[in-house]
N, C-alpha and C positions, 0 to 999 in steps of 0.2 A: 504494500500500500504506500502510496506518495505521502510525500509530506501535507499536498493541497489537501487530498482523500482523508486523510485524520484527521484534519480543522472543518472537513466538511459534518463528520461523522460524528467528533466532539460538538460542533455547533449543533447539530441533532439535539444529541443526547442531551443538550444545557437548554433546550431551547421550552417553553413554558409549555404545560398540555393543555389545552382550552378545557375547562370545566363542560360536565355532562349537559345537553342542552335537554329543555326540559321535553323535547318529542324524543328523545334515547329513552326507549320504555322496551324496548325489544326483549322477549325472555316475562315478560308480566301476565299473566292472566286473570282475570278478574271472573267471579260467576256471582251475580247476585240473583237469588233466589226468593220469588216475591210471589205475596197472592194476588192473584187477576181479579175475583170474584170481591174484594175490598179494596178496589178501584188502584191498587198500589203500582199498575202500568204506564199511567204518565211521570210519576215518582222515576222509576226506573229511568224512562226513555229520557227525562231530562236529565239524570246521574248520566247518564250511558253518554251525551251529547257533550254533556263539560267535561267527562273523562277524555271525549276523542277529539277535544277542542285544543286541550291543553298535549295531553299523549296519542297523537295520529297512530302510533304505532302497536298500542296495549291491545289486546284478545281481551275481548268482554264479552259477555254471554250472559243471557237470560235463563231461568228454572221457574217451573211454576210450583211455590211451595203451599206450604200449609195456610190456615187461616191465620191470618194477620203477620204473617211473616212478610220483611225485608232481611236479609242476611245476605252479608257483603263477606266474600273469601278473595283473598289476591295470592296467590301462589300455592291454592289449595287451605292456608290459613285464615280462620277464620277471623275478621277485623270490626265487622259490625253485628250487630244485631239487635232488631227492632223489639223482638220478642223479651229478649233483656232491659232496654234502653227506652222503650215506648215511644220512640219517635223517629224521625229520619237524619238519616248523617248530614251532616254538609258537607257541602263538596270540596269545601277549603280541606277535609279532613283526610277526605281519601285523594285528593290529591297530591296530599303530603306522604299518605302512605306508600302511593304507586312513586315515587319520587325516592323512598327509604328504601323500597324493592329491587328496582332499577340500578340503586348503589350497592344493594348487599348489606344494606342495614337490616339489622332483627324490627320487627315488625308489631308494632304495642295496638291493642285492643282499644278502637276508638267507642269513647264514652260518652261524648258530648252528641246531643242531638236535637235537632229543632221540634216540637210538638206537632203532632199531626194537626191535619184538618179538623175543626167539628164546627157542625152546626148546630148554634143554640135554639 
C-alpha cells in the first residue's frame, strides 16, 4: 500500500459516522393486535400511518384480538397494552421504542396512555 492509500484509509477510518436517521428501522416488526368489533380500527390505522411517516421502513401488521384489546409487540416483545393501561399509546411512545429497536437498545414496557373515547 502507498503512502497516499494509508492517509486515504486513515482518513476513512477518523472520518465521523452520520448518526442513524430516523427511516433506518430495517430488522423492526411491529404486530398490534386490536378488536375490530370496539371500533379500535381507526386507532390502529392512524398508529400504523405515524409509524410509516416517521419509519418508511418498519413491518407492521394488524391481528384481530380479543374484546377491548390494543397490544403493541415490536420484535415479538410485548410494549403496550390497552388491556393493562386502559387506554391508547401515543405515538411519541412507540416511536421512541421502534427508534430503541432499530439501535439494539433493550426495550421498556410503555405505561403512559391517553384515555379512550367515551360518550357521556
Amino acid at each position: 500500500m502507498s503512502g497516499s492509500d494509508k492517509g486515504a484509509v486513515a482518513a476513512a477510518a477518523a472520518a465521523p459516522v452520520p448518526p442513524a436517521s430516523s427511516g433506518d428501522s430495517k430488522g423492526v416488526r411491529i404486530v398490534v393486535e386490536y378488536c375490530k368489533p370496539c371500533g379500535f380500527e381507526s386507532a390502529y390505522l392512524e398508529l400504523a400511518s405515524a409509524v410509516k411517516e416517521e419509519y418508511p421502513d418498519v413491518e407492521i401488521e394488524s391481528r384481530l384480538g380479543g374484546t377491548g384489546a390494543f397490544e403493541i409487540e415490536v420484535n415479538g416483545q410485548l410494549v403496550f397494552s390497552k388491556l393493562e393501561n386502559g387506554g391508547f399509546p401515543y405515538e411519541k411512545d412507540l416511536i421512541e421504542a421502534i427508534r430503541k429497536a432499530s439501535n439494539g437498545e433493550p426495550l421498556e414496557k410503555i405505561t403512559n396512555s391517553r384515555p379512550p373515547c367515551s360518550i357521556l
